[in-house]
Structure formats: structure tokens, C-alpha cells
C-alpha positions in Angstrom: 64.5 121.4 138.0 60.6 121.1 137.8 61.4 116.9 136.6 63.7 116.6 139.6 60.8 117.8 141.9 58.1 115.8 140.1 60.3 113.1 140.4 60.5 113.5 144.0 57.2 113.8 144.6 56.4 110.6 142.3 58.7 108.8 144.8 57.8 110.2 147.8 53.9 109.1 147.2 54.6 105.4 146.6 56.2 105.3 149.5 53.8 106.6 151.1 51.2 104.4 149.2 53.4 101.3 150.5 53.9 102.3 153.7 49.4 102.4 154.0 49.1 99.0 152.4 51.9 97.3 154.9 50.0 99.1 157.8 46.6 98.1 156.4 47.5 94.3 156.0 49.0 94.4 159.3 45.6 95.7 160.9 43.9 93.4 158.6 46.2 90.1 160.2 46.8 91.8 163.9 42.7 92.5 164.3 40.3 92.4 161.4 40.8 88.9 160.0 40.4 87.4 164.1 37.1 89.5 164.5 35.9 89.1 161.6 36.4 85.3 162.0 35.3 84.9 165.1 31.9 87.0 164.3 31.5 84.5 161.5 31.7 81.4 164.5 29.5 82.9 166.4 27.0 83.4 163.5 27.8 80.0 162.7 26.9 78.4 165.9 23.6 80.5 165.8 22.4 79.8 163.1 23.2 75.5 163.6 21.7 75.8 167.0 18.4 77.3 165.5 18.7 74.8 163.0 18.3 71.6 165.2 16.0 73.5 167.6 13.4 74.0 164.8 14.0 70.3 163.4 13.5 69.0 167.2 10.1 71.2 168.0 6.4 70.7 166.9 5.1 72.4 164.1 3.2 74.8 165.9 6.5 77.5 166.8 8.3 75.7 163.1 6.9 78.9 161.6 8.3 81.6 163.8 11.5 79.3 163.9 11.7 79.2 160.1 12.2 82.9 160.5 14.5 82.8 163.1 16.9 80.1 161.1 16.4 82.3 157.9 17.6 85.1 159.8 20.3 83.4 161.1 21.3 81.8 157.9 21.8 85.3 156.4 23.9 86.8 159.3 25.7 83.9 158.8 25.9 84.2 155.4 27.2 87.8 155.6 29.8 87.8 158.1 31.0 84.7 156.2 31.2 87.2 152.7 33.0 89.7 155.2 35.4 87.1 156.0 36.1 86.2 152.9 36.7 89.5 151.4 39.4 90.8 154.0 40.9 87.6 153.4 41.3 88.0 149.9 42.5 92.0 150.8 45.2 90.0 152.6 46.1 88.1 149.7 46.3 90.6 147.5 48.4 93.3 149.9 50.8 90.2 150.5 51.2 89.5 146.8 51.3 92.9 146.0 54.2 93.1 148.4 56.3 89.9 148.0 55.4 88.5 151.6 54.9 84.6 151.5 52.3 83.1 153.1 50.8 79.4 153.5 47.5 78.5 154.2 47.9 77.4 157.5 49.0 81.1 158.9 46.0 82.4 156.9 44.1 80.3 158.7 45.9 80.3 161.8 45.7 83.8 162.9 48.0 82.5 166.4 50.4 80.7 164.7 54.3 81.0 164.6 54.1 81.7 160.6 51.8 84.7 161.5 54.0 86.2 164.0 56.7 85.8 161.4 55.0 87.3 158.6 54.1 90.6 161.0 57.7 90.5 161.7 58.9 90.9 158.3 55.9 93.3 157.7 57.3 95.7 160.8 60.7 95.3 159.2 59.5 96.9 155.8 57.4 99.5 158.0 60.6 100.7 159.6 62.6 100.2 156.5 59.9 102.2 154.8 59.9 104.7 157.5 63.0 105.8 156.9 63.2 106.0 153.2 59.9 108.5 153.4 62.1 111.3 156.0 64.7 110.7 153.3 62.2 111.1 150.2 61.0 113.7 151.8 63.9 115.9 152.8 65.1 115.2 148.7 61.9 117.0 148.0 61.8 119.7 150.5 65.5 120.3 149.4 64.5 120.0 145.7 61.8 122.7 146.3 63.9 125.0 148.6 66.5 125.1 145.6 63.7 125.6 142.7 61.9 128.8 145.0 65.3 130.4 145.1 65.4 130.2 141.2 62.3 131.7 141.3 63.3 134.4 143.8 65.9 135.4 141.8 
């Protein structure tokens, strides 16, 4: 009886564990990936502004400018790190999960690929969504059954 439960409860936490991944590598294509890519443009342009500013000054302000670039170079740096490491979270969750992806919808967070990935991700959501009510009524009904044992 106590196997039959563990069992059940084995089950109903992968599920569960699948059904966070799915919903974090949705978030991570739907809204992390875009800000955290844009951010990085942003940072970009900055810092390459700064750049040609200080090459196009006198040398008088090239000091304080220096700074500035240096400054900008790191932000740049970092939300380029950022990027790159929810990307690779994407990767991995996809892998982990048999979706295909190419490139280009990696790269392309508006493209048709993309809208067809989240598709097939919503379709494992709801899929998975109904296998946890089932996992779990298997283990509430495992459980009812053992505590009745037990109250005997």
C-alpha cells in the first residue's frame, strides 16, 4: 500500500516539476529573453555612442569620458552575460523537454517559429494539466484507502 502511495507521489512531483519548467521557458520566450535583449541594445547603443563621443572630443573631458565608456562597457558587458544565460536556460528547458528549435526563432523572439514553439508548449501545459488532477486524485484515493487500513 505504502509503494502504491510513494509511487503516486513520485509521479505526481515530476509532473509537477514539468509542468514549472514548461511554464518557466514559456516566461523565459513570452518576456525575459525580449527584455532582457532589448536591455542589452540599449546598453549597446550607450556604450558605442560614448565610444565615438570620447574619440571625437579633446583631451581635456577624454578622462571623465574614459569613465563614462568604461562604465558603459561593463553595463553592456552584463546585460550581454544576462542574455546569454537565459538563453542557454532556454536551451536547456527545450532540450530537456523534446521541443525543436532553430536559431532563427531563438533569435527572433516575433517570429512565426516562436509562436509555434509556445503553441506546442501551451499544448503540453494543458496536456500536463490534466494528468496532475488525475495524479493527484490517484494519490488522494491511494491515501484515503491506506488511512482506512490504519483506522481499522
Amino acid at each position: 500500500m505504502q509503494e502504491g502511495i510513494d509511487k503516486a507521489k513520485e509521479t505526481f512531483k515530476k509532473d509537477v516539476e514539468k509542468y514549472s519548467e514548461l511554464s518557466e521557458l514559456r516566461n523565459l520566450i513570452e518576456g525575459e529573453i525580449p527584455a532582457a535583449n532589448s536591455t542589452f541594445n540599449s546598453r549597446k547603443t550607450a556604450y558605442t555612442t560614448l565610444q565615438n563621443k570620447m574619440n571625437s572630443t579633446s583631451s581635456n573631458s577624454q578622462k571623465l569620458k574614459a569613465e563614462d565608456v568604461q562604465k558603459a562597457k561593463e553595463a553592456k558587458e552584463k546585460a550581454e552575460a544576462n542574455l546569454n544565460k537565459l538563453k542557454a536556460r532556454r536551451s536547456e528547458l527545450e532540450t530537456k523537454h523534446s521541443i525543436t528549435m532553430t536559431s532563427d526563432a531563438a533569435n527572433n523572439n516575433d517570429s512565426e517559429k516562436n509562436k509555434k514553439e509556445l503553441e506546442e508548449i501551451e499544448k503540453k501545459l494543458t496536456a500536463l494539466d490534466a494528468q496532475l488532477v488525475t495524479d493527484e486524485g490517484n494519490l488522494k484515493e491511494k491515501q484515503i484507502a491506506q488511512n482506512k487500513i490504519v483506522s481499522v
